[in-house]
MITI-545225 format. One record per residue: y, x, z of N, C-alpha, C in turn; residue number from 1. Coordinates in steps of 0.1 Angstrom, whole numbers. Layout:
N
ny	nx	nz	cay	cax	caz	cy	cx	cz	pos
Y	X	Z	Y	X	Z	Y	X	Z	NUM
...
% end
This chain:
449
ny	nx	nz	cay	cax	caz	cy	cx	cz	pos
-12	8	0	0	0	0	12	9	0	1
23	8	-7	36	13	-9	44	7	0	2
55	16	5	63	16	16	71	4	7	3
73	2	0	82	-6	-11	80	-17	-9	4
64	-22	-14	62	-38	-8	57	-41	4	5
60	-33	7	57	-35	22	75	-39	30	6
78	-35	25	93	-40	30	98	-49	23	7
95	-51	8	99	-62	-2	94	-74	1	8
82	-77	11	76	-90	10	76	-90	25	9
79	-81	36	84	-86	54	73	-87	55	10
61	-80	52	49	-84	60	47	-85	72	11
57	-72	86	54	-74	95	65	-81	99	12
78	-84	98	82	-97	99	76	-111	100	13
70	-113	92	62	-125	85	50	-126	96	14
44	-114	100	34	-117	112	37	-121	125	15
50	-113	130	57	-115	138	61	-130	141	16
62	-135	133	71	-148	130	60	-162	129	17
49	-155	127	36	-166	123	32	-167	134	18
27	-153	142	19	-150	152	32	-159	168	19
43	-160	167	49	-168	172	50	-182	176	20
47	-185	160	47	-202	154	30	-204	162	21
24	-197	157	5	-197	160	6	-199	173	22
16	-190	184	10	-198	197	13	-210	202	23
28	-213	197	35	-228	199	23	-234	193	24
19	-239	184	8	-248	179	-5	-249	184	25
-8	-235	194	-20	-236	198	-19	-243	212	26
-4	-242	218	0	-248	231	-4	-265	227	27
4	-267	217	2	-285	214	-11	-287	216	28
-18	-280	205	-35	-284	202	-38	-288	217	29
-34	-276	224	-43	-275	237	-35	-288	246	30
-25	-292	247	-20	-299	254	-25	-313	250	31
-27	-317	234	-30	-329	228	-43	-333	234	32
-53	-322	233	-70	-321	238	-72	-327	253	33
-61	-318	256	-60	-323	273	-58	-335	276	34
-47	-342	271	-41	-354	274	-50	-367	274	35
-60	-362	257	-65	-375	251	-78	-370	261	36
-85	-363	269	-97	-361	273	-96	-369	290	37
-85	-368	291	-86	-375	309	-78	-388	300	38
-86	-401	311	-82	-415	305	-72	-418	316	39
-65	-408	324	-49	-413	332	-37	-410	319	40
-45	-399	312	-33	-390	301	-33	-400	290	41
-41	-405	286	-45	-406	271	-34	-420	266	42
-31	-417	256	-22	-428	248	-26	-444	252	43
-22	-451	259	-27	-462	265	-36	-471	255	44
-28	-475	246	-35	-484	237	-49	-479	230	45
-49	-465	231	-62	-463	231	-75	-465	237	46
-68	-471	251	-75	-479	260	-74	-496	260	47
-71	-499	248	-67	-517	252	-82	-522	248	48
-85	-529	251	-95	-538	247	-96	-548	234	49
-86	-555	234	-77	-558	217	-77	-546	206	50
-76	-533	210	-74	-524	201	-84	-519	194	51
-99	-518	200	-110	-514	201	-117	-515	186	52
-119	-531	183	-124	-530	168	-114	-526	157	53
-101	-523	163	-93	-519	152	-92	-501	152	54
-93	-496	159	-95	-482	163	-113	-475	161	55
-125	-486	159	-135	-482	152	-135	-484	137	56
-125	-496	130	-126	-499	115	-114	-484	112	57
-105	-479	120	-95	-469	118	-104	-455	109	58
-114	-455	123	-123	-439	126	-130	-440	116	59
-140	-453	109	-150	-453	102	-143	-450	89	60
-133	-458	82	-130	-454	70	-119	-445	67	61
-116	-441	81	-104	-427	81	-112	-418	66	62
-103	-406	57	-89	-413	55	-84	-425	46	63
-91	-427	41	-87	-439	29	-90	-454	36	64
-73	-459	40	-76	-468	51	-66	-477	40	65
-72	-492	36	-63	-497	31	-57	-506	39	66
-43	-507	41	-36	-517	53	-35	-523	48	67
-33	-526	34	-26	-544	28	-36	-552	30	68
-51	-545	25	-58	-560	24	-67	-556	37	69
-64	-551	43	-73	-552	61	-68	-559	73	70
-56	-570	69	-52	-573	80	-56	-576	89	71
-71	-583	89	-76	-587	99	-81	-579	108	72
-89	-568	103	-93	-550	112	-80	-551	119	73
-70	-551	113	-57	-542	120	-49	-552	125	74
-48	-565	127	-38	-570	132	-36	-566	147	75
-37	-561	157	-35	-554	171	-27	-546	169	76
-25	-535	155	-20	-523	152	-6	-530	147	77
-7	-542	135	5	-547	135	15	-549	147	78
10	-555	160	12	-562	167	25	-550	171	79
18	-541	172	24	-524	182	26	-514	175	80
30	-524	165	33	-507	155	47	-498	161	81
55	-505	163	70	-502	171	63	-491	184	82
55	-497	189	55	-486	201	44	-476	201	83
33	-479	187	27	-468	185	34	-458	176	84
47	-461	169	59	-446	161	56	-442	174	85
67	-449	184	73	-443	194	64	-434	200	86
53	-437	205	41	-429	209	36	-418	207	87
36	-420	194	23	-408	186	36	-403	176	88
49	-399	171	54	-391	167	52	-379	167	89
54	-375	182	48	-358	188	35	-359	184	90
26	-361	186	17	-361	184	13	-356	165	91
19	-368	159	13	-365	146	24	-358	139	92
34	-353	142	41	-338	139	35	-328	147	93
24	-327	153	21	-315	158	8	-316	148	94
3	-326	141	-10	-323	132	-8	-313	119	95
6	-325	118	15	-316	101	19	-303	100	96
20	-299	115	26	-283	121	17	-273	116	97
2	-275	122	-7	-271	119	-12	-272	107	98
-10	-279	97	-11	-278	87	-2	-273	77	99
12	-272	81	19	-263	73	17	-250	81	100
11	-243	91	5	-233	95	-3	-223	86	101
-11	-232	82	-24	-230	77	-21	-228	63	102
-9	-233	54	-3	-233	46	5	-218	46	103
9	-214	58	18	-199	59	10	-189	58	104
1	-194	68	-11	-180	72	-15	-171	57	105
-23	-186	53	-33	-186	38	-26	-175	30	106
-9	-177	31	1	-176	18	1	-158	22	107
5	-153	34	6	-144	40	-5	-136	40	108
-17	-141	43	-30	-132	40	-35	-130	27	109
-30	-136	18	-34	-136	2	-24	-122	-2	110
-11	-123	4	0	-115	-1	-6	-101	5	111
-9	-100	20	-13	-87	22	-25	-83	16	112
-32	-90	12	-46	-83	-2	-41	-82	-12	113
-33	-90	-19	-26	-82	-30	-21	-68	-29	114
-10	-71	-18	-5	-54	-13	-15	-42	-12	115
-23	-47	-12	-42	-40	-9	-34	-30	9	116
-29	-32	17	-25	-32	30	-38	-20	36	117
-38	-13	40	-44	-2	47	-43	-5	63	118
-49	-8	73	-51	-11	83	-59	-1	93	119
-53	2	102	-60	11	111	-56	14	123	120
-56	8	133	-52	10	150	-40	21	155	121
-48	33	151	-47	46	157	-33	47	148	122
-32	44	135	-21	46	127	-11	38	122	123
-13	27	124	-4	16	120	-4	7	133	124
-5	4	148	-6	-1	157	-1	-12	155	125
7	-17	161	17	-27	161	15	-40	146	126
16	-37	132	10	-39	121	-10	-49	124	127
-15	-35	129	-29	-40	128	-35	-54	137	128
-26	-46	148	-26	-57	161	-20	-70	157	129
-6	-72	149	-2	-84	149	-13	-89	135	130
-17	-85	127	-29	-89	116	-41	-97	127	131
-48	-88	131	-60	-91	138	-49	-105	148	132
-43	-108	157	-41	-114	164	-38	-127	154	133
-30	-126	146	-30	-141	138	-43	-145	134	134
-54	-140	129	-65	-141	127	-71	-149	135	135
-68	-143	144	-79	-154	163	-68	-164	159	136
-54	-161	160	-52	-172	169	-47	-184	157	137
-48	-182	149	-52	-190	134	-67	-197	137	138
-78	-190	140	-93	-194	144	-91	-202	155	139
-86	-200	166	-81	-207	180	-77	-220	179	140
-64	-220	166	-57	-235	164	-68	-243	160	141
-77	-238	153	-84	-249	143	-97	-253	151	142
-105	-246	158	-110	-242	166	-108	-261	177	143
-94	-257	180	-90	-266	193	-89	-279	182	144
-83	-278	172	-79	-291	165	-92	-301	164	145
-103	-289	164	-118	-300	159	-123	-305	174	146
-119	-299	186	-125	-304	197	-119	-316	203	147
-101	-321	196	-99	-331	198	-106	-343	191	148
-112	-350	199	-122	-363	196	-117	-375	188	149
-104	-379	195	-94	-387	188	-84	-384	178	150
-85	-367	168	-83	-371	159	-76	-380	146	151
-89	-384	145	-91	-392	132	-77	-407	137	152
-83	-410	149	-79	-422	156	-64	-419	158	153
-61	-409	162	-47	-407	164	-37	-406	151	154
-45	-398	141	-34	-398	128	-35	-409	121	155
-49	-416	122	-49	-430	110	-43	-443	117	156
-42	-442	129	-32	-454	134	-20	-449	134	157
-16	-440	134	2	-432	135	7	-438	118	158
-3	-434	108	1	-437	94	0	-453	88	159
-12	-461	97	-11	-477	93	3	-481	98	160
7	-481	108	17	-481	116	30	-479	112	161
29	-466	103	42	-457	98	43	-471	82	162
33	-474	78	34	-477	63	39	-495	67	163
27	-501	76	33	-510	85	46	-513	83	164
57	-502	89	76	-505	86	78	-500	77	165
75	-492	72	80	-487	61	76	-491	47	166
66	-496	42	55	-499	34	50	-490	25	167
50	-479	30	44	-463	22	35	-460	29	168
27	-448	33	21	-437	36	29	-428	39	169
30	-421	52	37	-410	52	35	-399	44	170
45	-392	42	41	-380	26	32	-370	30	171
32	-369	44	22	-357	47	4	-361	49	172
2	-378	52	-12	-382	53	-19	-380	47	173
-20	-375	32	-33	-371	19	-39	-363	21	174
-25	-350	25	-31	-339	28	-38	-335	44	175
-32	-339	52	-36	-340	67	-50	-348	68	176
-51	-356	64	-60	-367	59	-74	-356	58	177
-74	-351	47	-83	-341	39	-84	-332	46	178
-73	-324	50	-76	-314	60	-86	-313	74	179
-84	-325	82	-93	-332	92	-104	-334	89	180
-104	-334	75	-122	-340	70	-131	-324	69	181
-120	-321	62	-126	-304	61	-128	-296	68	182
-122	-294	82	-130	-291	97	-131	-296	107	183
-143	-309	102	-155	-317	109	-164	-302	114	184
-165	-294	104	-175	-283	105	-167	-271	105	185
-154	-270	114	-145	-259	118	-151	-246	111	186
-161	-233	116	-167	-221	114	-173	-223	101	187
-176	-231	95	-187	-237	81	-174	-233	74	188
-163	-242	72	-150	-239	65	-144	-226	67	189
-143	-220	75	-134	-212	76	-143	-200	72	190
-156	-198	76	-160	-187	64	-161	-184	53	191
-160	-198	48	-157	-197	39	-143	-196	28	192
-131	-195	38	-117	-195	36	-119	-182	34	193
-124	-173	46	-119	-157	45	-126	-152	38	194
-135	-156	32	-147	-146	23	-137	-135	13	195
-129	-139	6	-121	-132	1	-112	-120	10	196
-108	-123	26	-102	-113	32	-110	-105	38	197
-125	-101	38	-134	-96	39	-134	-78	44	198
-126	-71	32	-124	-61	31	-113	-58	43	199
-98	-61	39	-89	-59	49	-96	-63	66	200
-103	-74	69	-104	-78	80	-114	-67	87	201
-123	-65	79	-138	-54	81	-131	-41	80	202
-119	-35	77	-110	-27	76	-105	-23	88	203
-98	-36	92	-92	-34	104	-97	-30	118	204
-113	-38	119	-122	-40	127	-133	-24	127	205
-135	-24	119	-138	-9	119	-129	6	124	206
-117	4	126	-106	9	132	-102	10	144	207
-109	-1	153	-117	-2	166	-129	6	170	208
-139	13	158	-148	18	162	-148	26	178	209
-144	41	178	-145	47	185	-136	44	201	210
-125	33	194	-120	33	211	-129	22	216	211
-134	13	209	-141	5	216	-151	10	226	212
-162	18	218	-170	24	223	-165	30	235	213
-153	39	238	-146	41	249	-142	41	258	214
-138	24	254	-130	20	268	-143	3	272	215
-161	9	266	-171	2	269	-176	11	279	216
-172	23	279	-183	32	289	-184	22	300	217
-195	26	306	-201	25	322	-195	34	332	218
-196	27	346	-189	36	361	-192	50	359	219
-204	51	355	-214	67	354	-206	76	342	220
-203	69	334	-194	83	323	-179	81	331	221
-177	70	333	-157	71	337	-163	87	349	222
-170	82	358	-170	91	369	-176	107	366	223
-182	109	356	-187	123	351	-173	130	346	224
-164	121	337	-155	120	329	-141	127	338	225
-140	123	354	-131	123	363	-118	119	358	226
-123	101	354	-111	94	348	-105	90	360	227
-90	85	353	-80	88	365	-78	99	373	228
-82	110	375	-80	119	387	-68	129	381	229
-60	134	393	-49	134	390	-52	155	397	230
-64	153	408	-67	160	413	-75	171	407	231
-89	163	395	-97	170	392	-93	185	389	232
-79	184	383	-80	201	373	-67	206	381	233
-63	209	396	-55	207	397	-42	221	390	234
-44	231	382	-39	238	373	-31	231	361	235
-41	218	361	-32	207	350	-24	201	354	236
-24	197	364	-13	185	372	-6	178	368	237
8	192	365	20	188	359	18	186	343	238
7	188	340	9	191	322	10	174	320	239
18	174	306	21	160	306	5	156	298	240
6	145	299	-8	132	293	-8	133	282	241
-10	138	272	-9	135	256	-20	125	254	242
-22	115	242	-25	107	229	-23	109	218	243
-31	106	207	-28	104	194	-24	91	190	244
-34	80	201	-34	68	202	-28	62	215	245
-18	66	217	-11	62	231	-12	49	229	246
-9	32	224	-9	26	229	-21	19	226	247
-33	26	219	-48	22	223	-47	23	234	248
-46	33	244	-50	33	258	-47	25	270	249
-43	17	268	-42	5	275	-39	-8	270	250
-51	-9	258	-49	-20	248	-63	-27	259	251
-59	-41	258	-67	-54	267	-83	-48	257	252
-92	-56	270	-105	-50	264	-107	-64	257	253
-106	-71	260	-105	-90	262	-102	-90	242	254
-89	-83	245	-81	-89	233	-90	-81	223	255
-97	-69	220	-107	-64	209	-118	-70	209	256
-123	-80	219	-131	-85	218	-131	-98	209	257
-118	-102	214	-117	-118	202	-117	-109	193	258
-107	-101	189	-109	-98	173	-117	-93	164	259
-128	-84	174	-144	-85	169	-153	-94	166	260
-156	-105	179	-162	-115	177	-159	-129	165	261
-151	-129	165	-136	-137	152	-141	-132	143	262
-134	-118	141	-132	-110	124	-144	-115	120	263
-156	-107	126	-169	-110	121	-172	-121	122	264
-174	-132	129	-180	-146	126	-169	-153	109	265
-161	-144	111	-156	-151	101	-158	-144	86	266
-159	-128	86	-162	-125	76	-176	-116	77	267
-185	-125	78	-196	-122	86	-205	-113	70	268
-201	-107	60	-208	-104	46	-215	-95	52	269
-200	-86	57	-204	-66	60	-213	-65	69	270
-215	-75	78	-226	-73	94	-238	-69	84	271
-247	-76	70	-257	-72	69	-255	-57	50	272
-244	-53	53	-242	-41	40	-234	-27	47	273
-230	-33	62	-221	-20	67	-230	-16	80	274
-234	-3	84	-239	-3	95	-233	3	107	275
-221	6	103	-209	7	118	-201	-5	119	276
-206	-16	108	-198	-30	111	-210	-36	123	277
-224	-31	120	-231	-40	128	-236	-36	140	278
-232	-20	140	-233	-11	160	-223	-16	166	279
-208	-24	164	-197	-23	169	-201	-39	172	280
-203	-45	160	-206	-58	162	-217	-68	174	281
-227	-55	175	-235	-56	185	-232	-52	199	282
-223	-41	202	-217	-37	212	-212	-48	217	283
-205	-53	209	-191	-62	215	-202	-77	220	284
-213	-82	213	-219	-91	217	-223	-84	232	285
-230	-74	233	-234	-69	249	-223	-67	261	286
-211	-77	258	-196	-74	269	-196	-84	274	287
-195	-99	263	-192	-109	272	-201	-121	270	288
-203	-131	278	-209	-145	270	-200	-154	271	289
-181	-152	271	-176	-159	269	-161	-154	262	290
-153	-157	254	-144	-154	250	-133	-160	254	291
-120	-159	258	-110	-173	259	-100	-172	241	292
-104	-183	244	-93	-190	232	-78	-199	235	293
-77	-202	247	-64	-203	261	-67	-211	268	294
-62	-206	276	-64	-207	294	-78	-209	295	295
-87	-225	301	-95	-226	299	-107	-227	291	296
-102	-229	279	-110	-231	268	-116	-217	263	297
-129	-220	261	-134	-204	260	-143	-208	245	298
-149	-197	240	-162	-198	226	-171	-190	234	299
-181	-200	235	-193	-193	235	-202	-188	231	300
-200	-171	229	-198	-167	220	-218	-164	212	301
-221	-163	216	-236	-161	214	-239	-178	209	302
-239	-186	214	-247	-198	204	-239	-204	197	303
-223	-198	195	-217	-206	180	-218	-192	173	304
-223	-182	177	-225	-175	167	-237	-176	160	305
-252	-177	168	-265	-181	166	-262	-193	157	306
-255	-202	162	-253	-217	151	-248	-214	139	307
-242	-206	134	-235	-206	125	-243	-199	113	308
-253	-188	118	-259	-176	108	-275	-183	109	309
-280	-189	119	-291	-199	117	-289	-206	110	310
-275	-212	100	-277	-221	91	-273	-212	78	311
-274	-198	78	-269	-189	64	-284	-183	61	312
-291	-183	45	-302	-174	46	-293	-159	43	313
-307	-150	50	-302	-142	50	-302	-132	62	314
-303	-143	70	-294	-136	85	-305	-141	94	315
-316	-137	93	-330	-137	99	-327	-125	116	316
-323	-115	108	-327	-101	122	-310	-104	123	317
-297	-104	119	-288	-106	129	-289	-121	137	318
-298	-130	134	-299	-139	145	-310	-132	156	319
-314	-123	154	-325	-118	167	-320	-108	173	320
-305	-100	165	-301	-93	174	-290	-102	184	321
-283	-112	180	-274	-125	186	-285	-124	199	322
-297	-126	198	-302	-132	209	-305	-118	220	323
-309	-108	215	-314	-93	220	-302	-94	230	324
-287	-94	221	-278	-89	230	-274	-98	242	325
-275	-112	236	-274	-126	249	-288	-120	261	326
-296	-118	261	-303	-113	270	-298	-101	277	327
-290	-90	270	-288	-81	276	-277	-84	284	328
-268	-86	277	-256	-91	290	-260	-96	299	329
-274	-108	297	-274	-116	312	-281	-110	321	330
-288	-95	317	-299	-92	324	-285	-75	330	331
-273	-73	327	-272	-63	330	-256	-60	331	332
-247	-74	326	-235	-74	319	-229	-70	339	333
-233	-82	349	-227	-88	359	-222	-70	367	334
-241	-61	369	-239	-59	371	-230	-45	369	335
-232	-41	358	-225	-28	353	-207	-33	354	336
-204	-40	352	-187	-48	357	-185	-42	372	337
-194	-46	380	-200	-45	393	-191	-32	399	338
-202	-24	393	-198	-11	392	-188	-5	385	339
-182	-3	378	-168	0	372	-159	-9	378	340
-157	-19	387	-152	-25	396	-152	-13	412	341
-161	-13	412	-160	2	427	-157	12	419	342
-160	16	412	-155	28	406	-137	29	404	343
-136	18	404	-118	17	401	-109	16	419	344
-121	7	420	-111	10	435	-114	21	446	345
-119	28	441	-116	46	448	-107	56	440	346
-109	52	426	-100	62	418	-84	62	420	347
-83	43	415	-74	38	417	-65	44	429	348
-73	41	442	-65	44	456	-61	60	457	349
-66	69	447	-68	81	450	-56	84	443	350
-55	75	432	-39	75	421	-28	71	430	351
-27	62	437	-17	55	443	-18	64	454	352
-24	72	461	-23	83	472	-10	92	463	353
-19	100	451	-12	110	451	4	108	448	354
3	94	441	17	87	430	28	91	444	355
21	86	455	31	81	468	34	93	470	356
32	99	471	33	117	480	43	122	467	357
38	123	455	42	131	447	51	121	433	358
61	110	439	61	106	424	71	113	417	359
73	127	409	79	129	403	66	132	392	360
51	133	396	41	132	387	43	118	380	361
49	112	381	46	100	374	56	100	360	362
66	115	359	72	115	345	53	123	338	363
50	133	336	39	134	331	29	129	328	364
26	122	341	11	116	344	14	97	342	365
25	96	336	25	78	338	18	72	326	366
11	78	320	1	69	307	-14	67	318	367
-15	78	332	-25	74	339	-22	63	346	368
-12	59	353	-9	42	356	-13	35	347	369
-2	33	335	-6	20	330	-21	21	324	370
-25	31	321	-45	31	322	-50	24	334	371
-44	25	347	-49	23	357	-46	3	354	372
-35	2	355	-31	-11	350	-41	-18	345	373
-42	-13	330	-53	-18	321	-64	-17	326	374
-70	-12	328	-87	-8	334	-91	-21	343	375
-79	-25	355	-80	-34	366	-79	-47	357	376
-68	-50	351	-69	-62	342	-79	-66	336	377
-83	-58	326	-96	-63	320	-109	-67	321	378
-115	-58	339	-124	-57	353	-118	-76	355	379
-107	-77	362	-102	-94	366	-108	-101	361	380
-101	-105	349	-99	-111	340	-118	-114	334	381
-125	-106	329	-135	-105	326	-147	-112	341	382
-139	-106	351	-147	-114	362	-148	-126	363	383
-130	-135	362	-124	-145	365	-131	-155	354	384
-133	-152	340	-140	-156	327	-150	-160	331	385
-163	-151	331	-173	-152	333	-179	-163	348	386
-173	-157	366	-174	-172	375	-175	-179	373	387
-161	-185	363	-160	-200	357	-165	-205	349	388
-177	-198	340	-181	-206	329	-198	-203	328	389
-204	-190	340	-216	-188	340	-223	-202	348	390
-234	-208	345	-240	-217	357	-252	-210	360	391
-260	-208	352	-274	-204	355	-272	-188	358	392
-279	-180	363	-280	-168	366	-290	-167	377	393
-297	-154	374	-308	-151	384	-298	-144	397	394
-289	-138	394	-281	-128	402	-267	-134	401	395
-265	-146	406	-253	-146	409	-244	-142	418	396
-248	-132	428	-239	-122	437	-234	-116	427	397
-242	-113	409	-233	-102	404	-211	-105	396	398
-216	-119	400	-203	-128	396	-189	-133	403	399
-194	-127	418	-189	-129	429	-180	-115	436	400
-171	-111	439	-164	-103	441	-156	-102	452	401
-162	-100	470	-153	-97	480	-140	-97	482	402
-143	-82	474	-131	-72	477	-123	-70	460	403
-127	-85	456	-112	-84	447	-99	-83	447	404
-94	-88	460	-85	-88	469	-77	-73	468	405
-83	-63	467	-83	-48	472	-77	-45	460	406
-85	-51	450	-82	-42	435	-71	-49	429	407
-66	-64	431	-51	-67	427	-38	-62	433	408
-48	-56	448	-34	-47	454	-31	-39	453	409
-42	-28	448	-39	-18	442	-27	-16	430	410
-35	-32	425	-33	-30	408	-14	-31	409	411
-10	-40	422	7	-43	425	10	-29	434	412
4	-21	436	14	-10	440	12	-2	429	413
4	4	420	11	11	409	20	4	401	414
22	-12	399	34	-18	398	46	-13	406	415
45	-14	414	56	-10	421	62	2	423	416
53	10	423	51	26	423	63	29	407	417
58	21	395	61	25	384	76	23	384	418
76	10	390	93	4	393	101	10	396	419
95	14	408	108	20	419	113	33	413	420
101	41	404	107	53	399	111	52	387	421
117	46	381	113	45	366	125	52	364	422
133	60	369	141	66	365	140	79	363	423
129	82	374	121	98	369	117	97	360	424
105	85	354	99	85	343	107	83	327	425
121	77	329	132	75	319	139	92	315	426
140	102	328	150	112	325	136	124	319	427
123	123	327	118	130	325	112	130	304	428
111	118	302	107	116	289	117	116	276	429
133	117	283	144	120	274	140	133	272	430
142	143	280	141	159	282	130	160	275	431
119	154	277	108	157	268	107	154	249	432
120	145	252	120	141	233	132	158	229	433
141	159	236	149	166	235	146	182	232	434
136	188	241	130	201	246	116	204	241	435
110	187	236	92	197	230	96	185	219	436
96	173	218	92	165	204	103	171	191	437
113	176	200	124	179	184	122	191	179	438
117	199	186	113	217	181	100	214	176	439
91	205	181	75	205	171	84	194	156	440
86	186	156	97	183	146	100	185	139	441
109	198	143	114	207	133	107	219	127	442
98	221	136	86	230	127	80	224	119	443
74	212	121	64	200	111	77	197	96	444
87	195	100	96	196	85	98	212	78	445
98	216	85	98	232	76	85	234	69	446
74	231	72	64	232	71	62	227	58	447
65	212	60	64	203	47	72	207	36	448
87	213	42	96	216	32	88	227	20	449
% end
């Protein structure tokens, strides 16, 4: 890709700007889901008794609903049409949203394969991350839009209704209409959407290889490794922390996981033609058996994956490894967490020892905080996940966590630690753009000159 079209067409503008719009829409989805699932929330007349055979004749011949000559289905809908606008407006502007979404995305992911777009973590961060994240949370919207039940019921009475006073169709029902029909079978469609973004997506995802692997170790490598320690070498101390990939190092473990489990369920080709698509692919199945898609709402990730490749030929042994790895997690996931959970809170405490005594280490050594940061988050979070959504387990002490208490307080005094100094860490990192990044700089341009 040329620096040219790449600024000529705002791609990362354009991501920025979607990946924005994508969460507002995934808030509605999720708020719509909620509302219509508890019957204190749910649009009342959805509950009338009068309404009932007119809200089954709605759902059965949704979308091609003729109002002129069904008055008798719909006379209840006549009755209320005034207060079903009033009602369901938000509502069915949050369907059309999503649908001129889906209309942005498409337009935007077509353009970056034209660009033929080069994708890679370590080198283009910011770029790769907002790509992969519209992806999920593009998957996420549609995802939520099929788990709401009502639907069908909510847009085809909003449009009898609308045509009712107006005596049209609203201009957006054909398409919305059709769209609804088309993910009845959410993951069926949409692999079939990306088949074409295949390349870029298995691109980007492959670009994760090695930190994944990484930031998967076990308590036993972190501790061979003497991660975090500030003490191990103490001749290093002061030497500042270098990266290549500075802000891989405290990228969410959570968040590589959607965009592993995602990318691939969606462009699922390369799992049986790449074989670093399908070690990475399998890793990432042995981390979690649940994914969030917001707040509560999670994918489960092992039997809508198993559901989906059980209905593709072809995909015989990646359904037996789906299952290999659902057994491994359950036989081993709780407790290796377990452990890298103690392993953080001795390290941790040993960092916030030396931070307190010595923080003018924290101009050098502050990529080992927000590691420390990250490391505790992902440990939580991955705990907090899994509690809430495991029921069966032979070992459920491995789900259960005392002294989690310990490790969120840790996790607020290196917060606080970073705060209170950040002035060290501000003067110390000027001097260092000033004193080492402008003289390597200026050698690296002579060089090229």
């Amino acid at each position: 890709m040329s620096l040219t079209s790449a600024y000529q067409h705002k791609l990362a503008e354009k991501l920025t700007i979607l990946n924005d719009r994508g969460q507002g829409v995934l808030i509605r989805m999720y708020n719509i889901k909620k509302t219509c699932s508890d019957s204190k929330s749910k649009p009342p007349f959805l509950l009338e008794k009068s309404m009932e055979s007119s809200l089954k004749y709605i759902n059965k011949k949704f979308p091609n609903i003729d109002v002129r000559n069904s008055t008798q289905q719909l006379g209840p809908v006549h009755r209320e049409k005034a207060e079903i606008i009033r009602f369901l407006t938000n509502y069915y502007q949050s369907f059309v949203d999503v649908m001129e979404f889906r209309d942005h995305v498409y337009e935007l992911l077509n353009t970056i394969d034209a660009c033929q777009c080069h994708f890679d973590i370590s080198l283009n961060f910011d770029f790769t991350r907002s790509y992969l994240d519209l992806i999920v949370t593009y998957t996420s919207v549609i995802l939520l839009l099929s788990r709401i039940e009502d639907r069908r019921v909510l847009i085809g009475v909003y449009n009898c209704a609308h045509e009712m006073m107006h005596g049209h169709t609203d201009s957006s029902f054909a398409r919305l209409g059709q769209m609804i029909l088309e993910y009845d079978h959410p993951l069926k469609k949409l692999t079939e959407e990306f088949g074409p973004h295949t390349k870029a997506v298995s691109g980007a995802l492959l670009s994760l290889y090695f930190l994944f692997f990484r930031r998967t170790q076990g308590a036993d490598q972190w501790r061979n490794a003497q991660l975090l320690s500030l003490i191990s070498t103490p001749p290093a101390m002061i030497n500042p922390t270098n990266s290549d990939t500075m802000a891989c190092e405290y990228l969410s473990v959570e968040v590589m996981e959607r965009w592993i489990i995602i990318g691939f369920l969606l462009c699922h080709g390369c799992l049986n033609s790449n074989g670093q698509c399908q070690k990475l692919w399998k890793l990432c199945l042995q981390g979690s058996l649940y994914i969030t898609l917001i707040r509560e709402d999670v994918l489960q990730v092992h039997k809508v994956t198993e559901d989906l490749f059980s209905s593709l030929k072809g995909y015989g042994k990646r359904v037996a490894d789906i299952k290999e790895s659902k057994d491994h997690v359950i036989a081993n996931s709780g407790q290796f967490h377990c452990q890298r959970r103690q392993f953080l809170r001795m390290a941790v405490k040993e960092l916030v020892t030396v931070l307190t005594d010595e923080p003018g280490l924290l101009g050098p050594k502050v990529l080992y905080a927000f590691m420390a940061l990250s490391f505790i988050r992902d440990e939580v979070t991955w705990l907090v996940r899994h509690t809430e959504n495991v029921t069966k387990t032979k070992t459920p002490e491995d789900y259960v966590d005392s002294s989690i208490a310990e490790l969120l307080f840790l996790l607020e005094e290196i917060r606080a630690l970073v705060r209170r100094h950040v002035k060290v860490i501000q003067q110390y990192h000027i001097q260092y753009l000033a004193r080492f990044d402008a003289l390597v700089l200026s050698d690296t341009i002579q060089l090229l000159s």
